[in-house]
C-alpha positions as CSV (number, residue, x, y, z in Angstrom):
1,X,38.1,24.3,18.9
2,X,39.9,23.6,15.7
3,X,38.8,20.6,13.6
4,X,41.0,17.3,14.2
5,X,43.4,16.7,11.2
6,X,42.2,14.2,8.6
7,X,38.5,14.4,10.0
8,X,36.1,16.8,7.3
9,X,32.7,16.2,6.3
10,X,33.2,13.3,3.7
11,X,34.3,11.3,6.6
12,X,31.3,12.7,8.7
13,X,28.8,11.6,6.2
14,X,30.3,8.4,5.2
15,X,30.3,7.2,8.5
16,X,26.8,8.4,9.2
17,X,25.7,6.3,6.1
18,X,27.5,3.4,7.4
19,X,25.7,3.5,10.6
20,X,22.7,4.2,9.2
21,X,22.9,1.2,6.4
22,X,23.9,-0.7,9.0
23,X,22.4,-0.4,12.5
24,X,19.4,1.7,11.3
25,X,18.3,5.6,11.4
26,X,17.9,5.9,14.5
27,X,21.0,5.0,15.4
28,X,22.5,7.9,14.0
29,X,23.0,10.6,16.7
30,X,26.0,13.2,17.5
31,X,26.9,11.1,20.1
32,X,27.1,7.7,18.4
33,X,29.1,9.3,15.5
34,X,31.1,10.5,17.8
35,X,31.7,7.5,19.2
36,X,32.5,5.3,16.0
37,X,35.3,8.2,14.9
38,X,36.3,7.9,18.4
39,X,36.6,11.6,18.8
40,X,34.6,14.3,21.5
41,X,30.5,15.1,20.4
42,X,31.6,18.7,19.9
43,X,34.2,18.4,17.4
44,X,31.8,16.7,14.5
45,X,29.8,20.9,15.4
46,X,32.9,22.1,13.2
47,X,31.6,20.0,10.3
48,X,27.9,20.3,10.7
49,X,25.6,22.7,11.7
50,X,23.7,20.4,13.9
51,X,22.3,16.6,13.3
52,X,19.6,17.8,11.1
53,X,22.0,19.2,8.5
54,X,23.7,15.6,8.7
55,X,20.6,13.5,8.7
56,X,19.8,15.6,5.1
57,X,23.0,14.7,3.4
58,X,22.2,11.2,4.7
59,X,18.5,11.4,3.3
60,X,20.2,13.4,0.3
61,X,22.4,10.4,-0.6
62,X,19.8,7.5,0.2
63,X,17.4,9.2,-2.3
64,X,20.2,9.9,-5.0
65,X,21.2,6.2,-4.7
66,X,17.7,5.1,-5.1
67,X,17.2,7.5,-7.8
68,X,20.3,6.0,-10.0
69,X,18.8,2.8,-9.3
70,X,15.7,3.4,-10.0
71,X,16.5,5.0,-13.4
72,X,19.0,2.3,-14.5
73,X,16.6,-0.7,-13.6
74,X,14.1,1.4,-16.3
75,X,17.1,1.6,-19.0
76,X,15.7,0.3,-22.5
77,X,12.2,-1.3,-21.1
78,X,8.9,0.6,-21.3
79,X,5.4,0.1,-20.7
80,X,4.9,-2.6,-18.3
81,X,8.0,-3.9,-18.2
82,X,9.5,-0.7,-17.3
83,X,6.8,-0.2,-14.3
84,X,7.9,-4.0,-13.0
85,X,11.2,-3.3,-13.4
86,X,11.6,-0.1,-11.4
87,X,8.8,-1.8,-8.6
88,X,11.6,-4.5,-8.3
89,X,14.7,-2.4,-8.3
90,X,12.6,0.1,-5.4
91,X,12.0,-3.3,-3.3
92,X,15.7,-4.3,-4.0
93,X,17.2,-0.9,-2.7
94,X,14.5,-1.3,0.4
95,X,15.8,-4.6,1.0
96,X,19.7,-4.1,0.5
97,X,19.8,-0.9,2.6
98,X,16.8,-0.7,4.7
99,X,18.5,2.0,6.6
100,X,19.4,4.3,3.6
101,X,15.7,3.3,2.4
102,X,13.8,4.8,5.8
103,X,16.2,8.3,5.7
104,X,14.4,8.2,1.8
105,X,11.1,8.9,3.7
106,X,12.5,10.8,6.9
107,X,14.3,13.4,6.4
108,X,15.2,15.9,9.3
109,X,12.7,18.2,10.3
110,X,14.0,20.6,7.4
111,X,14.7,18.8,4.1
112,X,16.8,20.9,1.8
113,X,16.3,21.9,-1.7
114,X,18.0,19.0,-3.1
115,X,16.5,16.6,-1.2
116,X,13.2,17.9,-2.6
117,X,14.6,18.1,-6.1
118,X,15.6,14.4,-6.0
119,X,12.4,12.9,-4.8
120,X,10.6,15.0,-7.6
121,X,12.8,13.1,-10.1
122,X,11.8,10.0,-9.2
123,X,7.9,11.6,-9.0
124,X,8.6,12.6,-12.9
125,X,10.7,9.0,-13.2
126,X,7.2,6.8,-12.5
127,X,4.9,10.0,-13.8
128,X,7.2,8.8,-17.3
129,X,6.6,5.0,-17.1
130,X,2.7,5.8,-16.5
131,X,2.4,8.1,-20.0
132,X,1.3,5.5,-22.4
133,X,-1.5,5.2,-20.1
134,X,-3.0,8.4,-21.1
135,X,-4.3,9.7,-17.3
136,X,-5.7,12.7,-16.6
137,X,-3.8,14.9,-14.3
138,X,-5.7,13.8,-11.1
139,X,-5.8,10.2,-12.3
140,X,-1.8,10.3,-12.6
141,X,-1.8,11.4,-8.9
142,X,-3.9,9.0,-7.6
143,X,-2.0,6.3,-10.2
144,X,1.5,7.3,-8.5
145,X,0.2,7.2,-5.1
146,X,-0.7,4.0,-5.6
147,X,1.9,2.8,-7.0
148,X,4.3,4.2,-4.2
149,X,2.0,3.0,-1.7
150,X,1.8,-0.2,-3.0
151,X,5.5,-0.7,-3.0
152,X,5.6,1.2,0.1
153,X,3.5,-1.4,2.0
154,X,5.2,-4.7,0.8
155,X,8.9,-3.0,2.2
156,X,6.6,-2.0,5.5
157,X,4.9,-5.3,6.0
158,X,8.0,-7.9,4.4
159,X,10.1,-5.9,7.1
160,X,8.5,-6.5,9.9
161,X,7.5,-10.3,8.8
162,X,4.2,-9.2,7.8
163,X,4.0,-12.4,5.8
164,X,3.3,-15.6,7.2
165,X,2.4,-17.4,4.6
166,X,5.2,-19.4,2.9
167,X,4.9,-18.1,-0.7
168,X,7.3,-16.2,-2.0
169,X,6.8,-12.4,-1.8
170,X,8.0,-11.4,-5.4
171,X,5.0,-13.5,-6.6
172,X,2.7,-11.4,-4.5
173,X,4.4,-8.4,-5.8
174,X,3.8,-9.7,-8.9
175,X,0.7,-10.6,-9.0
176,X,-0.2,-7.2,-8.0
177,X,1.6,-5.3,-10.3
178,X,-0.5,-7.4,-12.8
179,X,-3.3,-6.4,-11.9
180,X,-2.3,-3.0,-11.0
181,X,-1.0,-2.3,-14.9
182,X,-4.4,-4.5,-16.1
183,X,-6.8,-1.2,-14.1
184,X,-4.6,1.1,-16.0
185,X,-5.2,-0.4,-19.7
186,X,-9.0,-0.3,-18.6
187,X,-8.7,3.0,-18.1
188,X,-6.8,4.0,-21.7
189,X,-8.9,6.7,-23.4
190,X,-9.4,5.7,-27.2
């Protein structure tokens, strides 16, 4: 089977993030794709491999988007205000594009290379804005963790209205990043 004309793997993927971004990531099957092109299941197999190569470049682009945003919101702050910043540019991408956000943490079965390589930028990203903090090797793991987990959680629980109390959910964000930076200056070695 030859591929339609006009139809390559730009089009595959950009319509795969569309669905994705906008009906979520489970949404995205052959079939469904399919569908939305309005062409036969087996013609998108002379594009793609299968649907775990697609669900990568999806993941693949998610994570290079959150990267970019990630490393702009950090542009000319430090310390601190560098670690609220890119906390508040992670919850924004979460927010925006909650289906980009969740292929960020669930790549196919077989993430690529550069799927791998982008995440470890954003690893080194934070591992950079927690430096002045002096950590040990371990410390800076367990620091990141919980960082990530932190922000992790408030996207988790905000998501699924988690929060029933009517204050706003920056300020809790906040207020915990506070205190999170505060444990970290305890911890500065003279």
């Amino acid at each position: 089977m030859s591929p339609r004309i006009g139809l390559n793997f730009h089009q595959l993927l950009s319509t795969s993030i569309n669905i994705v971004d906008t009906e979520g990531w489970e949404a995205l099957t052959i079939s469904y794709l399919a569908k939305k092109l309005t062409i036969q299941p087996p013609s998108i197999y002379n594009h793609i491999k299968n649907l775990d190569e697609l669900k990568n470049s999806v993941a693949v682009y998610g994570i290079t988007q959150l990267y970019e945003k990630l490393c702009e919101s950090v542009e000319g702050k430090n310390n601190e205000n560098a670690i609220f910043a890119l906390a508040f540019a992670y919850l924004d991408y979460a927010r925006t594009h909650p289906g980009l956000y969740k292929a960020t943490l669930s790549p196919s079965q077989t993430p690529g290379d550069e799927y791998r390589l982008t995440g470890n930028k954003i690893l080194n990203l934070i591992n950079e804005l927690l430096k002045p903090y002096n950590l040990t090797d371990i410390e800076l793991i367990h620091a990141v963790r919980g960082f990530r987990s932190l922000l992790h959680g408030f996207v988790s629980l905000e998501k699924s209205d988690g929060f029933g109390i009517n204050i706003p959910i920056d300020e809790s964000v906040l207020f915990v990043l506070k205190n999170y930076v505060r444990n970290l200056k305890s911890d500065i070695k003279q």
